[in-house]
KOLVOPA-220490 format. One record per atom (N, C-alpha, C): residue in three letters; atom name; x, y, z. Coordinates in Angstrom, 3 decimals. Each point is the difference from the previous one (the first is absolute). Example, Ala and Ser with C-alpha at 12.3 -4.5 7.8 and 13.67 -1.06 7.14 Angstrom:
! residues 2
residuo;atomo;X;Y;Z
ALA;N;13.190;-5.690;7.800
ALA;CA;-0.890;1.190;0.000
ALA;C;0.900;1.200;0.000
SER;N;-0.350;1.050;-0.720
SER;CA;0.820;1.190;0.060
SER;C;-0.770;1.090;0.730
! end
This chain:
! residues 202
residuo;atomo;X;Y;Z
UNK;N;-25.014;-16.226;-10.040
UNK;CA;1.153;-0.205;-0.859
UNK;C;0.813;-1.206;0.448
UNK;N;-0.481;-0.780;1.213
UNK;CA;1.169;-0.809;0.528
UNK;C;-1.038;-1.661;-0.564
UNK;N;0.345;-1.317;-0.358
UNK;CA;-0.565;-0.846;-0.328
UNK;C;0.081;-1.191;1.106
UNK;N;-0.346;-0.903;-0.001
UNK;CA;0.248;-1.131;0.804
UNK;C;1.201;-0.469;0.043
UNK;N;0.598;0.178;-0.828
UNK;CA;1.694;-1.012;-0.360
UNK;C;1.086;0.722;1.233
UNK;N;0.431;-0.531;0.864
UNK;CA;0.794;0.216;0.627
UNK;C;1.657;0.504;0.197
UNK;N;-0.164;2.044;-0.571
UNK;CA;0.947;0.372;-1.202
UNK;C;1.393;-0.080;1.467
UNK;N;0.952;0.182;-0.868
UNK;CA;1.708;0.426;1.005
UNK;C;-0.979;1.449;0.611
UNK;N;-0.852;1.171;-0.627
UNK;CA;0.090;1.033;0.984
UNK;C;-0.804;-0.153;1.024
UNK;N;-0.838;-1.061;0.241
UNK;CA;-0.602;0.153;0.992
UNK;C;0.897;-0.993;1.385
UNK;N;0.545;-0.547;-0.264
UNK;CA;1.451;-0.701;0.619
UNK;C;0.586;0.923;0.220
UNK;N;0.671;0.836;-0.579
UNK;CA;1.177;1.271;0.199
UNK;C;-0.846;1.049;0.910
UNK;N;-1.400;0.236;0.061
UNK;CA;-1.079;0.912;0.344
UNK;C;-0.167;-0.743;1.743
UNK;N;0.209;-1.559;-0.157
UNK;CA;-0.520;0.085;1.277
UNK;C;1.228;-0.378;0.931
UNK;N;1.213;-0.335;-0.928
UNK;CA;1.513;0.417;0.816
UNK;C;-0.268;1.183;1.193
UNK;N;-0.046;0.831;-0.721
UNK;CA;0.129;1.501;0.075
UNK;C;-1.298;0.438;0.970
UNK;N;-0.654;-0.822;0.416
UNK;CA;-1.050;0.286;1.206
UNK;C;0.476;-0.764;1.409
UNK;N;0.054;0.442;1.099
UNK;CA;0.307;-0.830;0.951
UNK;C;-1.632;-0.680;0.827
UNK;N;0.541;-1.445;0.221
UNK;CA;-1.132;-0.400;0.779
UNK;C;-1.414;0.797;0.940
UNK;N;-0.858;-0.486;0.389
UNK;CA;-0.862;0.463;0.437
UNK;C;-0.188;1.843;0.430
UNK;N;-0.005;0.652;-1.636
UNK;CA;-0.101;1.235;-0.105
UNK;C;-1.556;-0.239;-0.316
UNK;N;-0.627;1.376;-0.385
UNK;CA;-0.881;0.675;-0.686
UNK;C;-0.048;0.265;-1.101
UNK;N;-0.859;-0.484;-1.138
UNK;CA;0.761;0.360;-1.302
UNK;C;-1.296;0.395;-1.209
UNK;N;0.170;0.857;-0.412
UNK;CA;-1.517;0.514;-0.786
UNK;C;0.935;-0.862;-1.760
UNK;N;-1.160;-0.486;-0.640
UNK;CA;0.663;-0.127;-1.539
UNK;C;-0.878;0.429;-0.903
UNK;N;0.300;0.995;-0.872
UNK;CA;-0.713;1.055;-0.523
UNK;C;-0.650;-0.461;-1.457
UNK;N;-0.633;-0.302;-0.934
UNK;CA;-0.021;-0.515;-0.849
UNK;C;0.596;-1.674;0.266
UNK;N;-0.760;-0.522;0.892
UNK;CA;0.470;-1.471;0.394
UNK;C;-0.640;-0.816;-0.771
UNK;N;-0.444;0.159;-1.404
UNK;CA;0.134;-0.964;-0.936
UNK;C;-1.652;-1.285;0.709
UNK;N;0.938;-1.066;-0.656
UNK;CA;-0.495;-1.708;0.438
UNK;C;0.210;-0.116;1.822
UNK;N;0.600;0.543;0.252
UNK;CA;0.482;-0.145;1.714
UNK;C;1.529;-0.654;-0.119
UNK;N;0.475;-0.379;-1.044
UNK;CA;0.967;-0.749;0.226
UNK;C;1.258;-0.125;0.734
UNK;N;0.322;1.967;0.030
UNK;CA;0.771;0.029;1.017
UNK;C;-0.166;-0.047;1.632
UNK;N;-1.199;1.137;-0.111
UNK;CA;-0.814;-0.648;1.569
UNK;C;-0.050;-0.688;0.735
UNK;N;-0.080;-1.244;-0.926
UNK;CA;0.024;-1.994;0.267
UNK;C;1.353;-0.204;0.378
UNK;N;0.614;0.511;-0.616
UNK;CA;1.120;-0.297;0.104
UNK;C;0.936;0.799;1.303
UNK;N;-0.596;0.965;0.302
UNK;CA;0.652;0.886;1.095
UNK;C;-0.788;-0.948;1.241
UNK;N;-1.280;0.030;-0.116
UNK;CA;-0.745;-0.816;1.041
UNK;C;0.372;-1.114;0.991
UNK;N;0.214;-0.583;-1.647
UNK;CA;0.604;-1.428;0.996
UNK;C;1.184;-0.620;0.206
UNK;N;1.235;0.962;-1.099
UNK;CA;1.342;-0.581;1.004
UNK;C;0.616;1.218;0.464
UNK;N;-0.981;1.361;0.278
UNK;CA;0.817;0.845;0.632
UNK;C;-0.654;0.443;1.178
UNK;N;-1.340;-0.673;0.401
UNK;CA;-0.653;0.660;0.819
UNK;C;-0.454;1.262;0.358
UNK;N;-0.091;0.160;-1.460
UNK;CA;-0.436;1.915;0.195
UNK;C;-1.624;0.355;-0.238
UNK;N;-0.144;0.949;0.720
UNK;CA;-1.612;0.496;-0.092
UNK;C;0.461;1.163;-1.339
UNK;N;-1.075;-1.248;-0.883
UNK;CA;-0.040;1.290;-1.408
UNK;C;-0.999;0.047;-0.332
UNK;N;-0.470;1.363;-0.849
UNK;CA;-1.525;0.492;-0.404
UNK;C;0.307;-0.043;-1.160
UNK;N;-0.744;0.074;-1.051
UNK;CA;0.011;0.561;-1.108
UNK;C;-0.921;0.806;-0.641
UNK;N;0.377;0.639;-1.094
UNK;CA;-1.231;1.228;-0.957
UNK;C;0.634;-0.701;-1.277
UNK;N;-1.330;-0.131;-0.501
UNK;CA;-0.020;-0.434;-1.389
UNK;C;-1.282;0.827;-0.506
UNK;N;0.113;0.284;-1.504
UNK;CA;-1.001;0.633;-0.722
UNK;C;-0.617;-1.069;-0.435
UNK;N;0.705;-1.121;-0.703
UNK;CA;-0.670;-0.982;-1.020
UNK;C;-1.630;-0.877;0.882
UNK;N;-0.849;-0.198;-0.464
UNK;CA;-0.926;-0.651;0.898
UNK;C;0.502;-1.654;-0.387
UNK;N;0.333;-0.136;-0.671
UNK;CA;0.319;-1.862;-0.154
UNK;C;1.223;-0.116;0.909
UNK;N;1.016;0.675;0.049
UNK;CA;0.916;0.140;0.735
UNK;C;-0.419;-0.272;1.576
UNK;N;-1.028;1.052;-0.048
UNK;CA;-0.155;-0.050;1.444
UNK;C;-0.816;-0.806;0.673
UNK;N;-0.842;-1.436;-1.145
UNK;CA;-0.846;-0.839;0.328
UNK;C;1.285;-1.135;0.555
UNK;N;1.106;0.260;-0.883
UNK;CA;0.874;-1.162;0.311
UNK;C;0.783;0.406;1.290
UNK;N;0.080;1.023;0.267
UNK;CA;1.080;0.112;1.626
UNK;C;-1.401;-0.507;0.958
UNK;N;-1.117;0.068;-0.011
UNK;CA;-1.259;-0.066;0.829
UNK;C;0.305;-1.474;0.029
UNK;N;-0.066;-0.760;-1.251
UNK;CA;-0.216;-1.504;-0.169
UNK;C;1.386;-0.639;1.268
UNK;N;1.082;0.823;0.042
UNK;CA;1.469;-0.517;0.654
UNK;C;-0.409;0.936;1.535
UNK;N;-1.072;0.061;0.029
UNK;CA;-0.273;0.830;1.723
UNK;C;1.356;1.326;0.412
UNK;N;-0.253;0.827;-1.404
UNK;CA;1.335;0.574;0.334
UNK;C;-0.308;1.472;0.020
UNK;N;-0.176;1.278;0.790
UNK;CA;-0.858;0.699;0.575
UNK;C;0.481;1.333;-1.225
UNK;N;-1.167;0.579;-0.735
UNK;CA;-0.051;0.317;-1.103
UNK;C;-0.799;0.919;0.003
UNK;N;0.519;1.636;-0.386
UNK;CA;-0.886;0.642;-0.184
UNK;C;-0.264;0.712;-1.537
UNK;N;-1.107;-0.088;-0.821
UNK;CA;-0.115;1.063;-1.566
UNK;C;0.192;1.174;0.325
UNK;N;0.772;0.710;-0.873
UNK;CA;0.420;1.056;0.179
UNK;C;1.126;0.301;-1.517
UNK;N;-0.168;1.335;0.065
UNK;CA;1.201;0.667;-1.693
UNK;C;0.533;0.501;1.457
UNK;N;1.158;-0.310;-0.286
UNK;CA;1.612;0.918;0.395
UNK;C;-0.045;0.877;0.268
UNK;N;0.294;0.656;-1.722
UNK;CA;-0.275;1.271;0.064
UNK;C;-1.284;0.851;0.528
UNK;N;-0.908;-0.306;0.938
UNK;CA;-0.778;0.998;0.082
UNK;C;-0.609;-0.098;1.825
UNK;N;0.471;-1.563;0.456
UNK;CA;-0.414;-0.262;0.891
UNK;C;0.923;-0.217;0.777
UNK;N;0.900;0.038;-0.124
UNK;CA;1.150;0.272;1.057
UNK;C;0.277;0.565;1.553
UNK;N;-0.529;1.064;-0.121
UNK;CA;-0.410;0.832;1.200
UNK;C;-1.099;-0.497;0.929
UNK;N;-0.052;-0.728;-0.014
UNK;CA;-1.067;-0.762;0.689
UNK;C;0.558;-0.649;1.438
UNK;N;1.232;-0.409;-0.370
UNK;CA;1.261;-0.744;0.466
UNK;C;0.537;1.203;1.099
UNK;N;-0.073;-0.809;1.563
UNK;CA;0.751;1.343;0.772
UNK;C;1.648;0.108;0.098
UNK;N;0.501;1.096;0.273
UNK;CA;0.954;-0.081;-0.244
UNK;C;0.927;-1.251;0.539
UNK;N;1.064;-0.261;-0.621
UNK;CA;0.698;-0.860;0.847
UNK;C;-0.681;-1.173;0.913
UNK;N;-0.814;-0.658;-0.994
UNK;CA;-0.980;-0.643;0.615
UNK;C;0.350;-1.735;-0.472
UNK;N;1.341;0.001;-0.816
UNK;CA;0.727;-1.461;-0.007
UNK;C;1.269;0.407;-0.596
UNK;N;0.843;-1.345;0.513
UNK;CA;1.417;-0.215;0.384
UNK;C;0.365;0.322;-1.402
UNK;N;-0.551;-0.773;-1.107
UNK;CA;0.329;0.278;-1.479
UNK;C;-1.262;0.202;-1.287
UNK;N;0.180;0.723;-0.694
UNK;CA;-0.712;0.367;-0.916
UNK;C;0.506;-0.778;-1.494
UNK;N;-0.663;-0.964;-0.492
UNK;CA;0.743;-1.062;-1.322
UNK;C;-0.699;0.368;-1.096
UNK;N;0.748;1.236;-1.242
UNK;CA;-0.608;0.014;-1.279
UNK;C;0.916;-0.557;-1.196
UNK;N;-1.002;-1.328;-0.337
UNK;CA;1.099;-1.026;-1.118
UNK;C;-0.883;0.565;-1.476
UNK;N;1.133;0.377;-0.369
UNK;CA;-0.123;0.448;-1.840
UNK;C;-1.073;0.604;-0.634
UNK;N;-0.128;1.159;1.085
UNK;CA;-1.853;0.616;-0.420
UNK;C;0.661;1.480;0.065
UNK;N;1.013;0.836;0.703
UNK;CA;0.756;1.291;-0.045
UNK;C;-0.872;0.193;-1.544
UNK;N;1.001;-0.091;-0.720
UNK;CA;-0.201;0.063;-1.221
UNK;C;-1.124;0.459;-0.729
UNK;N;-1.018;-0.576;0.523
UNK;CA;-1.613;-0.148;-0.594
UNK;C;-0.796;1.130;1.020
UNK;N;0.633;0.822;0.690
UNK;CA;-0.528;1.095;0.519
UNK;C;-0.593;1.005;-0.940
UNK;N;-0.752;0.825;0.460
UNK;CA;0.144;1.459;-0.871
UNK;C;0.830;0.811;0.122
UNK;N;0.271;0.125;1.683
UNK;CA;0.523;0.323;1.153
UNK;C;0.965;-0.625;0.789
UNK;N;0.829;-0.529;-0.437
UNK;CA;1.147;-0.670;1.038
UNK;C;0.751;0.512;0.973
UNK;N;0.230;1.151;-0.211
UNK;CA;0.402;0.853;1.072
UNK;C;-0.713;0.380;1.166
UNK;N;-1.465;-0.137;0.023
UNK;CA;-0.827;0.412;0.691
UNK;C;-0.528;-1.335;0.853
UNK;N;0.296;-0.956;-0.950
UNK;CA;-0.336;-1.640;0.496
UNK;C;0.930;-0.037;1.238
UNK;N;1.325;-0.170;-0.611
UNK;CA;1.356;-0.200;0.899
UNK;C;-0.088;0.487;1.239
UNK;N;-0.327;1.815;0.291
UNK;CA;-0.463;0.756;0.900
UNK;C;-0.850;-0.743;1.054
UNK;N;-1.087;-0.669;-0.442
UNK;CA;-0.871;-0.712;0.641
UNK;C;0.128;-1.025;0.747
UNK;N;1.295;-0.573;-0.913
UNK;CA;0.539;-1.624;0.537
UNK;C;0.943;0.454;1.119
UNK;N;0.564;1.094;-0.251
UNK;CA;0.831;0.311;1.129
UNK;C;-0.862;0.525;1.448
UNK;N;-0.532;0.328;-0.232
UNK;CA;-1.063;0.895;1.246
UNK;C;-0.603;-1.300;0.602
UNK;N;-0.468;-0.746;-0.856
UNK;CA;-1.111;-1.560;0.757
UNK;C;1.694;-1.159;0.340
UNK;N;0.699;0.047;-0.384
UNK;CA;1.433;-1.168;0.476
UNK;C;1.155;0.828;0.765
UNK;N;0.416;-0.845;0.578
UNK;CA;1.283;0.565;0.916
UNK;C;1.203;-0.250;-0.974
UNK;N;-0.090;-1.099;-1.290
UNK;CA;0.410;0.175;-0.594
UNK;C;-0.748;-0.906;-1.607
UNK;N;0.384;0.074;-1.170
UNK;CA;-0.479;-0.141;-0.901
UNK;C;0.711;-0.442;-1.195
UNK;N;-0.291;-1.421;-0.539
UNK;CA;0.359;-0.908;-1.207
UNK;C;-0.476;0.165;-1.090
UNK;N;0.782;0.932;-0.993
UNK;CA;-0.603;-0.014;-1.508
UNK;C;0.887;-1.221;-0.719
UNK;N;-0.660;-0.319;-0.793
UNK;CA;0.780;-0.927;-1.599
UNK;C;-0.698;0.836;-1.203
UNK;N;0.704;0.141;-0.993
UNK;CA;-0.416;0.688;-0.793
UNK;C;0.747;-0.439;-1.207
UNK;N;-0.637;-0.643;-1.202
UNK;CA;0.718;-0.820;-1.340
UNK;C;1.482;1.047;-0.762
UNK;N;0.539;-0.051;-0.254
UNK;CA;1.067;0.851;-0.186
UNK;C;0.201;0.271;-1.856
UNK;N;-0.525;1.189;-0.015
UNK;CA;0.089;0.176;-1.511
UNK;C;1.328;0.309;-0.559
UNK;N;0.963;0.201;1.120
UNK;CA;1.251;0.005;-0.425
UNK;C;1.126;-0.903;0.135
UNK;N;-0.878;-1.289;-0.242
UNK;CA;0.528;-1.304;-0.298
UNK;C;0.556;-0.248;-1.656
UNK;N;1.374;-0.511;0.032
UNK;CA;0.313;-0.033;-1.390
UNK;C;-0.834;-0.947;-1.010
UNK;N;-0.759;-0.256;0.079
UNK;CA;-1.112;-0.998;-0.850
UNK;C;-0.853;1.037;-0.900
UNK;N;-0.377;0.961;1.446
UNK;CA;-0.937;1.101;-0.619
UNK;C;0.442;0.832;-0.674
UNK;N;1.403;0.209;0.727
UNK;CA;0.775;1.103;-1.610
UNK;C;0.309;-0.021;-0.894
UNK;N;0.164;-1.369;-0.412
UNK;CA;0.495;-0.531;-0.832
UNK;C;-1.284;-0.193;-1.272
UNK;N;-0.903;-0.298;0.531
UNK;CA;-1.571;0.061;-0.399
UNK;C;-0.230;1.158;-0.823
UNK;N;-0.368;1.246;0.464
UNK;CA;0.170;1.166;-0.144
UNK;C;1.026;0.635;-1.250
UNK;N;1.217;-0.272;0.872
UNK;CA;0.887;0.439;-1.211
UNK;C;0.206;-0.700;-1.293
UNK;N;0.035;-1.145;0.087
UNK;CA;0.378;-1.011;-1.014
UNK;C;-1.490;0.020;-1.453
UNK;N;-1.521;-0.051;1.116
UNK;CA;-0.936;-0.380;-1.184
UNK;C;-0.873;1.169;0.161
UNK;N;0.725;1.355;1.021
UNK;CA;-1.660;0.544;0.116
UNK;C;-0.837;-0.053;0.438
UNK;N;-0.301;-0.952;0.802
UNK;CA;-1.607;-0.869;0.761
UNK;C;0.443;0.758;1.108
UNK;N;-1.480;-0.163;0.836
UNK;CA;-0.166;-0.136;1.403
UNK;C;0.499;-2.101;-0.006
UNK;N;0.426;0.099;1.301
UNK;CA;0.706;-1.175;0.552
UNK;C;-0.912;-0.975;0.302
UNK;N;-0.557;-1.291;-0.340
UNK;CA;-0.680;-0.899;1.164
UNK;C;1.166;-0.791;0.539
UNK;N;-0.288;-0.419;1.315
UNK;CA;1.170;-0.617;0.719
UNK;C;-0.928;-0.864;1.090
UNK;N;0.909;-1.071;0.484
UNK;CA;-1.014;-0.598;1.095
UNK;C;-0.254;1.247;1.187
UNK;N;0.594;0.595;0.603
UNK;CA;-0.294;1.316;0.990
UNK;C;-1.162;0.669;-0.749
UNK;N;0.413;0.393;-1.498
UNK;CA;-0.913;1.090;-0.787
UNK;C;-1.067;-0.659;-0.929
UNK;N;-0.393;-0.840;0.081
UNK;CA;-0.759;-1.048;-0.564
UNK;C;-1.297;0.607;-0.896
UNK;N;-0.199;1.318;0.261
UNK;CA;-1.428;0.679;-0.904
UNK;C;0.777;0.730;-0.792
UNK;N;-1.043;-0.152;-1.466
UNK;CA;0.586;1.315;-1.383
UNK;C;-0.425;1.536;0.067
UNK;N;0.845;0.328;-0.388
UNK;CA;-0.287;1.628;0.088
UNK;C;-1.785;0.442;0.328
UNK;N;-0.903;-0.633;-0.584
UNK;CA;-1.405;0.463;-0.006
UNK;C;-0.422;-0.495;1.600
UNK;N;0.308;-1.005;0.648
UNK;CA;-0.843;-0.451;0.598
UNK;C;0.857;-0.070;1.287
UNK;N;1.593;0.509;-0.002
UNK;CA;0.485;0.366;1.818
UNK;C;-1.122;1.054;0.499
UNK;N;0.465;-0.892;1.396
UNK;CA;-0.818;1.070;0.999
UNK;C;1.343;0.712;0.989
UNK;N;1.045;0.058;-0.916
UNK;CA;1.267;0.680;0.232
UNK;C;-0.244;1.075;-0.737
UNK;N;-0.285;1.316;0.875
UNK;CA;0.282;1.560;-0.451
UNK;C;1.321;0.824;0.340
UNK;N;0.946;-0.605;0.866
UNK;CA;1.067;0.442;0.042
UNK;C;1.021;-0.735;-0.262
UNK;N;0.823;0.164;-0.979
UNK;CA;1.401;-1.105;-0.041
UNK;C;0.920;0.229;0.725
UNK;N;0.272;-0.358;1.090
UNK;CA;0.827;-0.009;1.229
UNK;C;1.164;-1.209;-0.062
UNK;N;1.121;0.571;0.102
UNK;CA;1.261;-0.832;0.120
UNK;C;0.211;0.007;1.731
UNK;N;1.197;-1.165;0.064
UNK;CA;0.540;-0.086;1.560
UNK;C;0.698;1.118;0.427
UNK;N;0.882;0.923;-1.013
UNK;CA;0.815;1.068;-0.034
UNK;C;-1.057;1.118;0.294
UNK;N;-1.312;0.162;-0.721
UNK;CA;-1.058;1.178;0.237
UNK;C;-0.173;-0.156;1.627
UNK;N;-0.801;-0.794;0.424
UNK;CA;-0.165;-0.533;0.823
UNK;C;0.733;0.510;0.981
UNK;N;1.065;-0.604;0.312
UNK;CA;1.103;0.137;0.751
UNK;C;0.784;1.607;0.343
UNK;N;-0.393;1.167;-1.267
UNK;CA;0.544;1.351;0.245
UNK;C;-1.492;0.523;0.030
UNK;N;-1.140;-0.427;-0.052
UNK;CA;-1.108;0.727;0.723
UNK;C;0.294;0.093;1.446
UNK;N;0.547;-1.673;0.292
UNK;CA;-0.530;-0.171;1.710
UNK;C;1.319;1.454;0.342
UNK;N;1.334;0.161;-0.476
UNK;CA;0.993;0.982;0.564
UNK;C;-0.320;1.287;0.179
UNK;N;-0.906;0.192;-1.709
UNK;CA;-0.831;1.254;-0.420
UNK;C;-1.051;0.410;1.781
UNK;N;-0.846;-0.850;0.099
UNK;CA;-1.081;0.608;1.144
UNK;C;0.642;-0.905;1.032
UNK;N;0.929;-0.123;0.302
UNK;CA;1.059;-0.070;1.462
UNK;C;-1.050;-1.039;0.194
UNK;N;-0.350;-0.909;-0.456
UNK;CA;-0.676;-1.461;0.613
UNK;C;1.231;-1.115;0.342
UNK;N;0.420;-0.276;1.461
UNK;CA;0.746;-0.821;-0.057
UNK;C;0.249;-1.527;-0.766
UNK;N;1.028;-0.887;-0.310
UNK;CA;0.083;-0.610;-0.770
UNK;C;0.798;-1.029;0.696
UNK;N;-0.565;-1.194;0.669
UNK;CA;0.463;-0.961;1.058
UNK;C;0.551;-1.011;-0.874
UNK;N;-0.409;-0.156;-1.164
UNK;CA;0.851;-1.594;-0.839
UNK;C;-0.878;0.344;-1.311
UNK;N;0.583;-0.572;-0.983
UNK;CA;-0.178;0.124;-1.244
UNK;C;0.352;-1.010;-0.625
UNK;N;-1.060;-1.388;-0.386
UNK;CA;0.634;-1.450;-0.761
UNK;C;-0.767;0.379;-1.310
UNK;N;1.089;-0.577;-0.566
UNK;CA;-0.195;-0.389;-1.713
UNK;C;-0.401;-1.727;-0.102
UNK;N;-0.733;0.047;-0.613
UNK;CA;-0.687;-1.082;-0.490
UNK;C;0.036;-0.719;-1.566
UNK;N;0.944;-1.126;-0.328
UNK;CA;-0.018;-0.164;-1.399
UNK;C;-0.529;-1.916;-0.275
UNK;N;-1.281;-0.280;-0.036
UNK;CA;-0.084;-1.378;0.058
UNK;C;-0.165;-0.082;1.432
UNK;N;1.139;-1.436;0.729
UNK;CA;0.165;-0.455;1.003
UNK;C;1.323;0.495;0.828
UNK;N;0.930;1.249;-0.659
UNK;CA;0.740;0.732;0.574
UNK;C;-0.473;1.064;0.420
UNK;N;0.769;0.117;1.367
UNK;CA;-0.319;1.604;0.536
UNK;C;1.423;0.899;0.440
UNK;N;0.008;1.234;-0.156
UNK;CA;1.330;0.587;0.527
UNK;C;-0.118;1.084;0.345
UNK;N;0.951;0.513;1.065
UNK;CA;-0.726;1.149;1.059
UNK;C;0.653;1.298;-1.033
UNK;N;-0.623;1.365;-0.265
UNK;CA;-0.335;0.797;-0.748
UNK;C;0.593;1.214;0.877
UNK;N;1.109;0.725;-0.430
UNK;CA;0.401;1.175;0.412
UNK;C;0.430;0.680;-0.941
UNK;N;0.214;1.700;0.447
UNK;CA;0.187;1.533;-0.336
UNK;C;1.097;-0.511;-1.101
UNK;N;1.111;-1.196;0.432
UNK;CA;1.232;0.395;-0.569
UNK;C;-0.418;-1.413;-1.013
UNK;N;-0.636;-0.719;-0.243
UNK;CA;-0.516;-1.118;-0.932
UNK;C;-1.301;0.306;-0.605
UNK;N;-0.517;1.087;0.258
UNK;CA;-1.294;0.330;-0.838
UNK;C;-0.191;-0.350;-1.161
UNK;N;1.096;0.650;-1.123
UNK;CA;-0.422;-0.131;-1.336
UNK;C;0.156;-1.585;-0.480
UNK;N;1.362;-0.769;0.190
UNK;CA;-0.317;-1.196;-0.273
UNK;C;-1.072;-0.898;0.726
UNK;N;-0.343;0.172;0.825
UNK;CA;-1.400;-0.945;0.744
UNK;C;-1.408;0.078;-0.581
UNK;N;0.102;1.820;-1.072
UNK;CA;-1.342;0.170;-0.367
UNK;C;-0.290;0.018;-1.401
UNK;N;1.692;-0.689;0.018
UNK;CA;-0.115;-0.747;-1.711
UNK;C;-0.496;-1.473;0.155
UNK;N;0.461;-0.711;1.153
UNK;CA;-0.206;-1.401;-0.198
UNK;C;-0.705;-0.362;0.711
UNK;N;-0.993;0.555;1.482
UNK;CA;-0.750;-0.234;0.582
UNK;C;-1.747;-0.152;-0.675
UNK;N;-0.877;-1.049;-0.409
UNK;CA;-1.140;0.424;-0.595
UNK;C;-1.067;0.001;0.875
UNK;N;0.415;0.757;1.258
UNK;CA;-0.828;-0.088;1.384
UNK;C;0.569;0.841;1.254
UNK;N;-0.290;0.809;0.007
UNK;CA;0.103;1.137;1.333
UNK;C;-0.727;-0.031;1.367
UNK;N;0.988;-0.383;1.007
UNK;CA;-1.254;0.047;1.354
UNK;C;1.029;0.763;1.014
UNK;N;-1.227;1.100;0.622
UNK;CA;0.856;0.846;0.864
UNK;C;-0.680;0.261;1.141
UNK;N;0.781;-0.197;0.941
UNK;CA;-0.475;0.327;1.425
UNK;C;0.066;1.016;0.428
UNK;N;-0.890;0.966;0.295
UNK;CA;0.233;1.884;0.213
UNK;C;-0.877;0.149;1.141
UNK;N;0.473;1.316;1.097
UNK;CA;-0.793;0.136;1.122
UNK;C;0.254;1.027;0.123
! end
């Protein structure tokens, strides 16, 4: 799900990692963030990707890559076996997200979701105004062809992690090239105007 173009979340994603950690990236796409953690953060990162073209291109950037679905191969991973666990905009496209999350927490000491925010005012407005499912640059596929089975807002999100007592270390909203830090008492306006959710939980 992540492309070559060098987005604000993978900038805001590798803020939010400190230097020469351990870092698994779960659905790591092209490698792009990888590359990018690699070489100006000095971090040892792995990745799991399902896609096989995907994973010809992290090979082509010498960037250490294993095939694998998420959802099923997870456990493979020993516990607590890196500093951070990085899932960018794939939550969503689970069957199982709850059971994913579980996983990311058990293999990271701690763990980076982003997740597109359907409760961005673009999308409601979408919805209410014409009826449609939304395309948006975050939501970019039509109703037939997302590989989004759950519509998850920053607000859902955010009272799951309270719901199963998953701690909740920072919470940025993402709109464009702005970012702004995301709390209990700013929830609802952030998850009107944020069209990008990334949360750090351990």
């Amino acid at each position: 799900m992540k492309n070559s173009k060098m987005k604000k979340e993978f900038k805001v994603i590798a803020e939010l990692l400190p230097n020469n950690t351990r870092v698994l990236d779960v659905g790591c796409g092209d490698g792009s963030l990888m590359n990018l953690l690699k070489v100006n953060k000095n971090i040892e990162v792995r990745g799991l990707e399902l896609d096989q073209d995907n994973v010809q291109k992290c090979i082509m950037k010498g960037l250490p890559v294993i095939q694998g679905n998420a959802e099923t191969e997870l456990h493979q991973f020993p516990n607590q076996s890196f500093d951070y666990v990085v899932l960018s905009q794939t939550l969503q496209a689970f069957y199982d997200p709850e059971k994913v999350l579980k996983e990311l927490l058990r293999i990271g000491k701690s763990v980076i979701v982003s997740i597109p925010n359907f409760g961005y005012w673009k999308v409601r407005i979408k919805l209410l105004l014409f009826g449609e499912m939304p395309v948006t640059k975050t939501l970019p596929n039509t109703w037939y062809n997302t590989p989004n089975l759950h519509m998850c807002t920053i607000k859902d999100l955010f009272n799951f992690c309270y719901e199963k007592k998953i701690k909740i270390n920072k919470v940025i909203g993402v709109n464009n090239n702005k970012t702004s830090l995301i709390k209990r008492g700013n929830l609802e306006i952030k998850n009107l105007f944020s069209k990008l959710g990334i949360f750090l939980i351990g």
